[in-house]
DSSP file (Angstrom, degrees, kcal/mol; ACC not computed):
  #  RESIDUE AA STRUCTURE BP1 BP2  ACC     N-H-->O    O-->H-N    N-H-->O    O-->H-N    TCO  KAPPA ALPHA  PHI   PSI    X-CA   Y-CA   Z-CA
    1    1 A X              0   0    0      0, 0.0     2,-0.1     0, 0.0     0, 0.0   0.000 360.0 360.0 360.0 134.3   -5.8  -26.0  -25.1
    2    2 A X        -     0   0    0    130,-0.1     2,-0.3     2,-0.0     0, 0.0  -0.496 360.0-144.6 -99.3 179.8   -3.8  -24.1  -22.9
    3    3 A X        -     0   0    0     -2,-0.1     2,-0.4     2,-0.0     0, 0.0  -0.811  12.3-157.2-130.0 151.9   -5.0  -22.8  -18.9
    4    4 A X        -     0   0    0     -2,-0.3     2,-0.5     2,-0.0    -2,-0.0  -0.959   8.8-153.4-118.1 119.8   -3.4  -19.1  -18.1
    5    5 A X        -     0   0    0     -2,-0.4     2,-0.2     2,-0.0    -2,-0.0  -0.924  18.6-138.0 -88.2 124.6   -3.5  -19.2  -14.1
    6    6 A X        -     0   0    0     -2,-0.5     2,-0.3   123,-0.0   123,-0.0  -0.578  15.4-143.9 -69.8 161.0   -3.7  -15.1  -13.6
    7    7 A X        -     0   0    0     -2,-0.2    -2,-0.0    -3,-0.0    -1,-0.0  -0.963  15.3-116.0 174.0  98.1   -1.4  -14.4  -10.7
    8    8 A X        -     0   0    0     -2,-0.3    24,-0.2     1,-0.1     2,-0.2  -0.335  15.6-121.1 -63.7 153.6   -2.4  -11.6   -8.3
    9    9 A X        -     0   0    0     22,-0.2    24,-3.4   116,-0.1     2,-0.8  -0.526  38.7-140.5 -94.0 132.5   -0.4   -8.2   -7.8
   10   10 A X  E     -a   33   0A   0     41,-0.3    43,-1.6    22,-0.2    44,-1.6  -0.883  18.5-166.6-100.3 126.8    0.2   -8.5   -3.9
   11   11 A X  E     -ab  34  54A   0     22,-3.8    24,-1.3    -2,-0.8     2,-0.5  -0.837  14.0-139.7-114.6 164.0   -0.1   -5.4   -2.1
   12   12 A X  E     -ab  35  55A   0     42,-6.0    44,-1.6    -2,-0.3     2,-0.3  -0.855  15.3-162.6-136.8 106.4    1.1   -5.0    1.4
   13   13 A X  E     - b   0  56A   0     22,-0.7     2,-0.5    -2,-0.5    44,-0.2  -0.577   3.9-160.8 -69.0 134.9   -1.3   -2.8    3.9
   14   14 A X        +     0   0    0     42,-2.8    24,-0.2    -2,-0.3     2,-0.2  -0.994  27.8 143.7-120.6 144.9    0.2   -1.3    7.4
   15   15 A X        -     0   0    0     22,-1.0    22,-0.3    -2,-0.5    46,-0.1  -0.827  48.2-154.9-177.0 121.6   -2.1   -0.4    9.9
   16   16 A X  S    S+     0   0    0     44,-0.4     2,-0.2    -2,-0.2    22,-0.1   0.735  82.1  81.2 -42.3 -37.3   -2.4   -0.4   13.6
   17   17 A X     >  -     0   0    0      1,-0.1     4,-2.4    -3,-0.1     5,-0.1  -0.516  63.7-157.0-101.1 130.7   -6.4   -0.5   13.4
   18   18 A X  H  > S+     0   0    0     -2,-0.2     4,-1.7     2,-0.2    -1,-0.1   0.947  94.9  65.5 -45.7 -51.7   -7.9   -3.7   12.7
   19   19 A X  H  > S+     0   0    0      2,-0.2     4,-3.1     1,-0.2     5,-0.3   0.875 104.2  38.6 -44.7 -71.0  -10.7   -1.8   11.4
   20   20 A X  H  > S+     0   0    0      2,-0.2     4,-3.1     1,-0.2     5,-0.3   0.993 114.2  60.7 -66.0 -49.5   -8.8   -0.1    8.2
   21   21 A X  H  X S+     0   0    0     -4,-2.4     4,-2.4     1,-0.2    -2,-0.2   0.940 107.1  40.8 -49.8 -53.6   -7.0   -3.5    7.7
   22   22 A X  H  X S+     0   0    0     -4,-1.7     4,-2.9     1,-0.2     5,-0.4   0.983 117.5  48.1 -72.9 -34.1  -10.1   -5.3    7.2
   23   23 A X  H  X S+     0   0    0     -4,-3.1     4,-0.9     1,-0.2    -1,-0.2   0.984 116.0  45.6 -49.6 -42.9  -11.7   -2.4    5.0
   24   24 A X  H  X S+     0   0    0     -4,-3.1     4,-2.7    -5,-0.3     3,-0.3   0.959 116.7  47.9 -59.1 -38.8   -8.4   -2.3    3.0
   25   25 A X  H  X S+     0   0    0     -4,-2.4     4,-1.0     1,-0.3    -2,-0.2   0.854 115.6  40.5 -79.9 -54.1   -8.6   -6.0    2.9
   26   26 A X  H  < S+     0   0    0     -4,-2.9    -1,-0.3    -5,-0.1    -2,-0.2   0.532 111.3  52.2 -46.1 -24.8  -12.1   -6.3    1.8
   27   27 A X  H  < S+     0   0    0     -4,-0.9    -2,-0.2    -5,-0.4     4,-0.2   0.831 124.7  28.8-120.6 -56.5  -12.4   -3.4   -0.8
   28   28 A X  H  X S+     0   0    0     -4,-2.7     4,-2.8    -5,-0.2    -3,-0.2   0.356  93.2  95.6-119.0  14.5   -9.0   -4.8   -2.9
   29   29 A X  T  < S+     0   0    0     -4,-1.0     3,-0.4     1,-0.2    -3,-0.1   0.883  85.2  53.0 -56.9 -71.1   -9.1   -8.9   -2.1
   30   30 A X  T  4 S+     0   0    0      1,-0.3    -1,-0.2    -4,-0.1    -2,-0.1   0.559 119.4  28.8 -24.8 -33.6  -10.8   -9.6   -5.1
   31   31 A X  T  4 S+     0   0    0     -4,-0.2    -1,-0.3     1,-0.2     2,-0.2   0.923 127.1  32.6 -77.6 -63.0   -8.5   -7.9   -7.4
   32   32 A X  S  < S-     0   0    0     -4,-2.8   -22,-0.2    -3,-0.4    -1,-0.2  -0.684  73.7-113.8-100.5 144.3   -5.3   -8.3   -5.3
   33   33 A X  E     -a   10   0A   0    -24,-3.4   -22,-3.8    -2,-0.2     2,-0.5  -0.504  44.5-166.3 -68.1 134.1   -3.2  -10.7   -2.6
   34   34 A X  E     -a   11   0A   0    -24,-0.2     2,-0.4    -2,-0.1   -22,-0.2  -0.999   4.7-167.4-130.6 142.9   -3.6   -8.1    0.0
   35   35 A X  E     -a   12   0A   0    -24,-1.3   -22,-0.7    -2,-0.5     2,-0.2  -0.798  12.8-136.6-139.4 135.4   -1.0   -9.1    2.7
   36   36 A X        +     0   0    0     -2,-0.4   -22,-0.1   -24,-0.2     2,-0.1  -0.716  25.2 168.2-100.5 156.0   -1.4   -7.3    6.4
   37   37 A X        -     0   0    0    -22,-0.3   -22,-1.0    -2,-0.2     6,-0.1  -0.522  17.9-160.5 171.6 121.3    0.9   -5.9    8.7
   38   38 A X  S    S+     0   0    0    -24,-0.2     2,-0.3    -2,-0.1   -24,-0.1   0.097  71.5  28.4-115.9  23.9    0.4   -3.8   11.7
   39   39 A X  S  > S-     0   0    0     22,-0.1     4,-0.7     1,-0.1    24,-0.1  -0.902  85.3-103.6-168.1 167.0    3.6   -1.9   12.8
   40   40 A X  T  4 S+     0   0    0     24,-0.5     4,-0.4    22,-0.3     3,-0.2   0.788 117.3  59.3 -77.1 -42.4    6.8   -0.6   10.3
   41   41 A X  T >> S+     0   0    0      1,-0.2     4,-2.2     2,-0.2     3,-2.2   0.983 106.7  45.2 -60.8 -52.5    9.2   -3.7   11.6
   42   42 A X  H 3> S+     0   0    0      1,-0.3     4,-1.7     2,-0.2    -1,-0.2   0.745 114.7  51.3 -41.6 -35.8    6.6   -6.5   10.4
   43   43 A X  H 3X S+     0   0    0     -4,-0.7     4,-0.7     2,-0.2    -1,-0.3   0.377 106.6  52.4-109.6   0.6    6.3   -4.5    7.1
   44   44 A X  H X> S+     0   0    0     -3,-2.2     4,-2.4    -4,-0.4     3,-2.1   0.818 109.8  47.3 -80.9 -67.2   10.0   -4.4    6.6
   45   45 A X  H 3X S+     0   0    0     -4,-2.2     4,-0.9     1,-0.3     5,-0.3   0.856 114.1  50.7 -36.3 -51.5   10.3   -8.2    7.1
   46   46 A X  H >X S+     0   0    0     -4,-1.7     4,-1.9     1,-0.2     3,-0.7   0.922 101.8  56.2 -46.9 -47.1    7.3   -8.7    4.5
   47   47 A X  H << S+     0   0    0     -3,-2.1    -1,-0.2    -4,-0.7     5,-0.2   0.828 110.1  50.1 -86.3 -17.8    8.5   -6.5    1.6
   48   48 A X  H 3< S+     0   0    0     -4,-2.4    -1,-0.2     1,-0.2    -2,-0.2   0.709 118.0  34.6-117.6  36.3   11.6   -8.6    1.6
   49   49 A X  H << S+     0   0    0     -4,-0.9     2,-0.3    -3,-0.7    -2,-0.2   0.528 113.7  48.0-128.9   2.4   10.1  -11.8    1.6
   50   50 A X  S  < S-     0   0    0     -4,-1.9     2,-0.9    -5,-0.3   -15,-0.0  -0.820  92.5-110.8-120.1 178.2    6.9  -11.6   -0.5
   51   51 A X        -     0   0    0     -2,-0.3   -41,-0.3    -3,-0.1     2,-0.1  -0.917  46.3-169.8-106.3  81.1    7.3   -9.9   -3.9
   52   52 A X        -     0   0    0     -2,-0.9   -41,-0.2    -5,-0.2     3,-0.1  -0.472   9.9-177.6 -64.1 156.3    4.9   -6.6   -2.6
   53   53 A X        +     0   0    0    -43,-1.6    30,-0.7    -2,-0.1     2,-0.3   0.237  64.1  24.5-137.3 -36.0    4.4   -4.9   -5.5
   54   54 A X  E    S-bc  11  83A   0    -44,-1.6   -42,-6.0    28,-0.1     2,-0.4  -0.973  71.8-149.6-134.6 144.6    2.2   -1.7   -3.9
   55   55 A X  E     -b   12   0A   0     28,-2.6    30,-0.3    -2,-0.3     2,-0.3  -0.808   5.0-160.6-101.3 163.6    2.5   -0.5   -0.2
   56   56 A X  E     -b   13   0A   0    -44,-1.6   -42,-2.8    -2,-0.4     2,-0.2  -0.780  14.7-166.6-155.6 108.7   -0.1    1.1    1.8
   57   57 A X  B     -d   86   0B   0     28,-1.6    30,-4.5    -2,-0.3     2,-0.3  -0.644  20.8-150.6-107.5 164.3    0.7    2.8    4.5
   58   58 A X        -     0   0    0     28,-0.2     8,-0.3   -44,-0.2    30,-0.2  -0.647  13.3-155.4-103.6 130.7   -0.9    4.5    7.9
   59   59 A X  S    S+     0   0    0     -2,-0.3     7,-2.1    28,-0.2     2,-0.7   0.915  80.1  67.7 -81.4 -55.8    0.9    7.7    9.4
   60   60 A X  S    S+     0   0    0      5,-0.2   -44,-0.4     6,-0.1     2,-0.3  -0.579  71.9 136.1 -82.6 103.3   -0.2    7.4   12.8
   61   61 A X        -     0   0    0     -2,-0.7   -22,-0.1    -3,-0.1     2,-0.1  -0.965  59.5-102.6-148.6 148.2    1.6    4.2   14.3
   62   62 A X  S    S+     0   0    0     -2,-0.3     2,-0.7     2,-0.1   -22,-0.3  -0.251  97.4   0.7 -74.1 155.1    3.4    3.3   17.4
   63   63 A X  S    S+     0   0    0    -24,-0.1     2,-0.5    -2,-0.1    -1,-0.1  -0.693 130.9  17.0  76.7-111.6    7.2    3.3   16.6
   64   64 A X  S    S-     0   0    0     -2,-0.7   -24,-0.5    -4,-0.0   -23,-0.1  -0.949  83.1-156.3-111.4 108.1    8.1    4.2   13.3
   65   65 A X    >>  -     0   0    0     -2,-0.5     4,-2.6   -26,-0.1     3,-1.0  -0.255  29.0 -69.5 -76.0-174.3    5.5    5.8   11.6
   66   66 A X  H 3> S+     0   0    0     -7,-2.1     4,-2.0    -8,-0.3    -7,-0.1   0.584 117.7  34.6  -7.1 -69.1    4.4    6.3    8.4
   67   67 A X  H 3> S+     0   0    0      2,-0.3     4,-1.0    -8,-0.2    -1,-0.3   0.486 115.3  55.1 -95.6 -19.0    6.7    8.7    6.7
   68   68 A X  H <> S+     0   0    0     -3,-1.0     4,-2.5    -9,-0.2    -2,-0.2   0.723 112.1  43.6 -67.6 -25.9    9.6    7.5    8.3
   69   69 A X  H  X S+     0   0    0     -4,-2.6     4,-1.8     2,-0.2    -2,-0.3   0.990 114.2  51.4 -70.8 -69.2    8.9    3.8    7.1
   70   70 A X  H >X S+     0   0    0     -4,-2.0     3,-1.4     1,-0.2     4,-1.3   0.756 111.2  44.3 -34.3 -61.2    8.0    5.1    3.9
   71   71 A X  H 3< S+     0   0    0     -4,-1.0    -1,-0.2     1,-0.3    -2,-0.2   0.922 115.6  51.8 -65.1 -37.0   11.6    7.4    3.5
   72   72 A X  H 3< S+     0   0    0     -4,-2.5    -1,-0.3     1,-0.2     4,-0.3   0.764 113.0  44.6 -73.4  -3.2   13.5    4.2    4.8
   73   73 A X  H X< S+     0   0    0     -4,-1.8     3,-1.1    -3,-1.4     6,-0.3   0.887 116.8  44.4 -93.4 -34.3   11.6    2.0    2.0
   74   74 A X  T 3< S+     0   0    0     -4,-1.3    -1,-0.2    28,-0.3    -2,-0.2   0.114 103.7  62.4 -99.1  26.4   12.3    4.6   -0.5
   75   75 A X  T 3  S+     0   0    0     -5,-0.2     2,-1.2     1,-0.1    -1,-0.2   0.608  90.9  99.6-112.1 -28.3   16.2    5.0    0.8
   76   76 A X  S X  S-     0   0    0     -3,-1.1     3,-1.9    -4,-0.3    -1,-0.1  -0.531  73.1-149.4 -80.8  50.5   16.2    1.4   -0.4
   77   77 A X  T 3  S+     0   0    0     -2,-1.2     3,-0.5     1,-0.3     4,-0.2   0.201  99.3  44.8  14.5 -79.5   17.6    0.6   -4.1
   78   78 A X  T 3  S+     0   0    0      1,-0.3    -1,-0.3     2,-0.1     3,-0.2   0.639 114.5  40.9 -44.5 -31.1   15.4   -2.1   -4.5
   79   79 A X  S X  S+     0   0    0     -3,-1.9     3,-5.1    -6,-0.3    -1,-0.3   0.721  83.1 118.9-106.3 -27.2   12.0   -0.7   -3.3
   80   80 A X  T 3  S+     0   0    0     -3,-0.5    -2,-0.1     1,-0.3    -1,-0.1   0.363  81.8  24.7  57.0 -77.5   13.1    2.4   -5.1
   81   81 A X  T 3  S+     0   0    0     -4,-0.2     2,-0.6    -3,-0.2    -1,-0.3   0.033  86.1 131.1-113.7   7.1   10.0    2.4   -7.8
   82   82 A X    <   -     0   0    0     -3,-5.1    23,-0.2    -9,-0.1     2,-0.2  -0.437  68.7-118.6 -85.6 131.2    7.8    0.6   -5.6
   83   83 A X  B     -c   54   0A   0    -30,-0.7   -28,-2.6    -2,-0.6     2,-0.3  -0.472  35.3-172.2 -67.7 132.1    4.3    2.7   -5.6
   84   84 A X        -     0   0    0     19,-0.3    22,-1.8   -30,-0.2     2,-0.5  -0.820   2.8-164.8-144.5 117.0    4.1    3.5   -1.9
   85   85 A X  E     - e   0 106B   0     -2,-0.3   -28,-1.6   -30,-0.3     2,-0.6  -0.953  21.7-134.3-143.8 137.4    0.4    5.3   -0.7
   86   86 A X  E     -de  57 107B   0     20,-4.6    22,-2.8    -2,-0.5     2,-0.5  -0.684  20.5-171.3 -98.0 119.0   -0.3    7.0    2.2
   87   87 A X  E     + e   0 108B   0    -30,-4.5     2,-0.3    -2,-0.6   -28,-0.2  -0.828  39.9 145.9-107.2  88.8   -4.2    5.6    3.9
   88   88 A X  E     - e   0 109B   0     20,-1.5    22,-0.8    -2,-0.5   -30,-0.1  -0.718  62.2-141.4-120.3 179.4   -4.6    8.1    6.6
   89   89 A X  S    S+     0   0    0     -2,-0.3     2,-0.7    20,-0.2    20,-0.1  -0.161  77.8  94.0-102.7  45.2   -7.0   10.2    8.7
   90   90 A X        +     0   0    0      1,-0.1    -2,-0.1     2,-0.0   -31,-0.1  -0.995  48.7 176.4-133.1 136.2   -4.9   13.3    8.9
   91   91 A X        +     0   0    0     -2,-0.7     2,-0.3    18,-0.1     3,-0.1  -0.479  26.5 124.1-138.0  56.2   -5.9   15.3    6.2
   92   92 A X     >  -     0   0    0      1,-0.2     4,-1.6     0, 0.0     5,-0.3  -0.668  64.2-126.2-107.5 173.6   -3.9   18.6    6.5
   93   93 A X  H  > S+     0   0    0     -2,-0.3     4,-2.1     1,-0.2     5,-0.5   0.976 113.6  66.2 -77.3 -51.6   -1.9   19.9    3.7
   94   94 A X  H  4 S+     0   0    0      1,-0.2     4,-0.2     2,-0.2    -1,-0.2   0.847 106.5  44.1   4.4 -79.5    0.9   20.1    6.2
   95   95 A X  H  > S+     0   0    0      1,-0.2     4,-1.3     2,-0.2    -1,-0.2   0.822 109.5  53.2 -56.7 -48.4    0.6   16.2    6.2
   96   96 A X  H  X S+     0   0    0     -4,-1.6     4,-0.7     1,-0.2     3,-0.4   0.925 106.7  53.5 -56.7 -60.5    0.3   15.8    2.3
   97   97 A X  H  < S+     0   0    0     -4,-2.1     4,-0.4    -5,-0.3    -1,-0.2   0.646 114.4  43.0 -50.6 -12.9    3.7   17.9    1.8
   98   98 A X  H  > S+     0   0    0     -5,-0.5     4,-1.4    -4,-0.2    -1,-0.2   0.755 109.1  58.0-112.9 -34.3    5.5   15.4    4.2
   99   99 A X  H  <>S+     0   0    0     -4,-1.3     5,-2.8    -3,-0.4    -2,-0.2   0.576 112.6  39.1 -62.6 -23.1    3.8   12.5    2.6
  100  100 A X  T  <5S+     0   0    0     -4,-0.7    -2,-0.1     3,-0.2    -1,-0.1   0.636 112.3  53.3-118.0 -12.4    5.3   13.5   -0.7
  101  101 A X  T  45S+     0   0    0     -4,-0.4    -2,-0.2    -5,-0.3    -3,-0.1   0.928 110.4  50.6 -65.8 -44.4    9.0   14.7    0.6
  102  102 A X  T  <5S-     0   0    0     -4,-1.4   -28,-0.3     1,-0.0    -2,-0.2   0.532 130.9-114.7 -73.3 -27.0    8.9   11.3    2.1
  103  103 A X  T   5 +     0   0    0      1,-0.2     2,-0.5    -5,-0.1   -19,-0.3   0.836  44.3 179.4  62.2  59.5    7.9   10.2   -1.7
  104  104 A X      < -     0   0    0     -5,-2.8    -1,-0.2    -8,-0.2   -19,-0.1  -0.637  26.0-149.1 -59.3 120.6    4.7    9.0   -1.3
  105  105 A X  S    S-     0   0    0     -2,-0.5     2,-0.2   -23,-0.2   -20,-0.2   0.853  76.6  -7.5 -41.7 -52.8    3.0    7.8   -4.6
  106  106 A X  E     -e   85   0B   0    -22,-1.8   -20,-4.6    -7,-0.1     2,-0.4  -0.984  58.4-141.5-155.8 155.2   -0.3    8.8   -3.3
  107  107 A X  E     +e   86   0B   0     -2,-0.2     2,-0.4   -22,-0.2   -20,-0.2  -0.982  17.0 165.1-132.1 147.5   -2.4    9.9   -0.7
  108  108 A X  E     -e   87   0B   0    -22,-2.8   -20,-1.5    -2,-0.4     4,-0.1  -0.980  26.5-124.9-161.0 143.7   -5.9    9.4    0.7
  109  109 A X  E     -e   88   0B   0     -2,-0.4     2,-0.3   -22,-0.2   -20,-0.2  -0.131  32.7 -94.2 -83.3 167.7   -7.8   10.1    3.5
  110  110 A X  S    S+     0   0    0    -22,-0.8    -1,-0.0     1,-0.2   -22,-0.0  -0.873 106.7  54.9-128.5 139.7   -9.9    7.6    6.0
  111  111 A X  S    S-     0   0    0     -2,-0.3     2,-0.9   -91,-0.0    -1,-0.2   0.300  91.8-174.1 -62.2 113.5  -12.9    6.9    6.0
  112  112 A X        -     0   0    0     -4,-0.1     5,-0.2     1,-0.0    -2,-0.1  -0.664  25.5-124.0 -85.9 110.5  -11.9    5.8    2.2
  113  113 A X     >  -     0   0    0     -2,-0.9     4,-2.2     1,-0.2     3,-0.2   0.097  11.9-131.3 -46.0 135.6  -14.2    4.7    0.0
  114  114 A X  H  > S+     0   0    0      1,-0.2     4,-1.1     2,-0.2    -1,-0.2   0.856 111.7  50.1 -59.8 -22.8  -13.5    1.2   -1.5
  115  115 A X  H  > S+     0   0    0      2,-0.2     4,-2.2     3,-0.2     3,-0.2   0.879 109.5  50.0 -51.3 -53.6  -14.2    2.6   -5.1
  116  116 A X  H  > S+     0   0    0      1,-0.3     4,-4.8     2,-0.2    -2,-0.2   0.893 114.7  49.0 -64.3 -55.4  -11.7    5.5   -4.4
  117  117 A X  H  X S+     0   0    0     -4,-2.2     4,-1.1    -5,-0.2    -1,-0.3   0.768 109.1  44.3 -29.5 -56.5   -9.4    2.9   -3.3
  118  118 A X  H >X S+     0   0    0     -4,-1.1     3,-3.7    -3,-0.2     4,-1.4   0.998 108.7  59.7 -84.4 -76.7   -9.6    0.4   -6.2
  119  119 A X  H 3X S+     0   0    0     -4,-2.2     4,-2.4     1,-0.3     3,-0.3   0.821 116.2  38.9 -34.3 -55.4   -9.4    3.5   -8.9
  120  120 A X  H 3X S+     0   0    0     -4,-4.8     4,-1.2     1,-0.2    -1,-0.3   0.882 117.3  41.4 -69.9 -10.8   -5.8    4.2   -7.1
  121  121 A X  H <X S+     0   0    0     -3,-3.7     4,-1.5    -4,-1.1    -1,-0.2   0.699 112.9  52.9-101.2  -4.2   -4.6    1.5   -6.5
  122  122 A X  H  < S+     0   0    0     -4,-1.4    -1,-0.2    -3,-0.3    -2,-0.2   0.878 113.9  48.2 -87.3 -39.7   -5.8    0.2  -10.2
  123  123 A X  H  < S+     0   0    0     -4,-2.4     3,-0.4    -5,-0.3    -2,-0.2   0.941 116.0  49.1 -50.6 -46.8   -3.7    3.9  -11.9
  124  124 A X  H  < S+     0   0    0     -4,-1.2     2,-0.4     1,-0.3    -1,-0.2   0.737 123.2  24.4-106.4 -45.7   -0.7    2.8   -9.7
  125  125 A X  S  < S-     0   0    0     -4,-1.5    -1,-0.3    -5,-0.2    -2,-0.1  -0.709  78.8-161.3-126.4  77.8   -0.4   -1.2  -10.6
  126  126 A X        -     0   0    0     -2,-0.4     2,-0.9    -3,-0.4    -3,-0.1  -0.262  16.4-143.1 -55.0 139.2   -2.1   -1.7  -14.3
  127  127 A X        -     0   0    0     -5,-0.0     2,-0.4  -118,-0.0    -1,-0.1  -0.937   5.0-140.0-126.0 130.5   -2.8   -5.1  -14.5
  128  128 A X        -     0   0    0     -2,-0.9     2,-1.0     2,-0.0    -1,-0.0  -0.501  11.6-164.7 -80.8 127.1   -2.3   -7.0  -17.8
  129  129 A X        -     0   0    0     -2,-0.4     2,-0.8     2,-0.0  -123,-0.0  -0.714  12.2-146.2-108.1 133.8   -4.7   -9.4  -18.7
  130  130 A X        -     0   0    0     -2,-1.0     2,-1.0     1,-0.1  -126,-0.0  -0.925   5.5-143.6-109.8 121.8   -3.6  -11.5  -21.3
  131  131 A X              0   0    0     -2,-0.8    -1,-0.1     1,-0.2    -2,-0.0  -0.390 360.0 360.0 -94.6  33.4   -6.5  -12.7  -23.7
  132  132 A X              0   0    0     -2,-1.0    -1,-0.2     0, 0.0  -130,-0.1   0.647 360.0 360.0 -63.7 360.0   -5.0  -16.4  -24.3
């Protein structure tokens, strides 16, 4: 008899607010390695040493926000295809149109429900279960 260890999709949250980290953190451990990281330099260094597989990002951040970390991950051969979602509380269309120039995957607004959450982030990284 053989063991299949499943092997979690790591996703990689950025956030100033403690607050949204542990809700992100809470709402998609169980499914996913959910990996933290609270300004755009830290979240560079992460995605190229853990294997990230989805980002979730914050707009409003000291430094580099949002949508400029996003266009310098998507400038990036490698991160290319990588699904990229914008967790914010600006919710103008304004924002959404800049979010998607910037080539955001998805977007969703704060407070976000963990449900709302899980359903994107489950469209965006299908996970294969293999039935050994």
């Amino acid at each position: 008899m053989s063991t299949c260890v499943a092997t979690k999709q790591t996703v990689l949250s950025v956030d100033d607010s403690l607050i949204s980290q542990q809700m992100i953190k809470r709402a998609l451990d169980t499914s996913y390695r959910v990996l933290l990281a609270d300004n755009a330099v830290d979240a560079l260094s992460v995605i190229y040493q853990e294997a990230v597989e989805a980002l979730l990002l914050d707009i409003s951040m000291p430094g580099i926000d949002g949508f400029e970390l996003c266009r310098t991950v998507r400038s990036l051969p490698r991160f290319k295809n990588l699904p990229i979602v914008m967790v914010t509380s600006r919710d103008t269309e304004a924002d959404r149109q800049e979010a998607r120039m910037a080539g955001a995957s998805g977007y969703l607004t704060k407070p976000c429900e963990p449900e709302r959450l899980k359903a994107v982030m489950g469209r965006l990284l299908p996970q294969s279960l293999d039935d050994n």
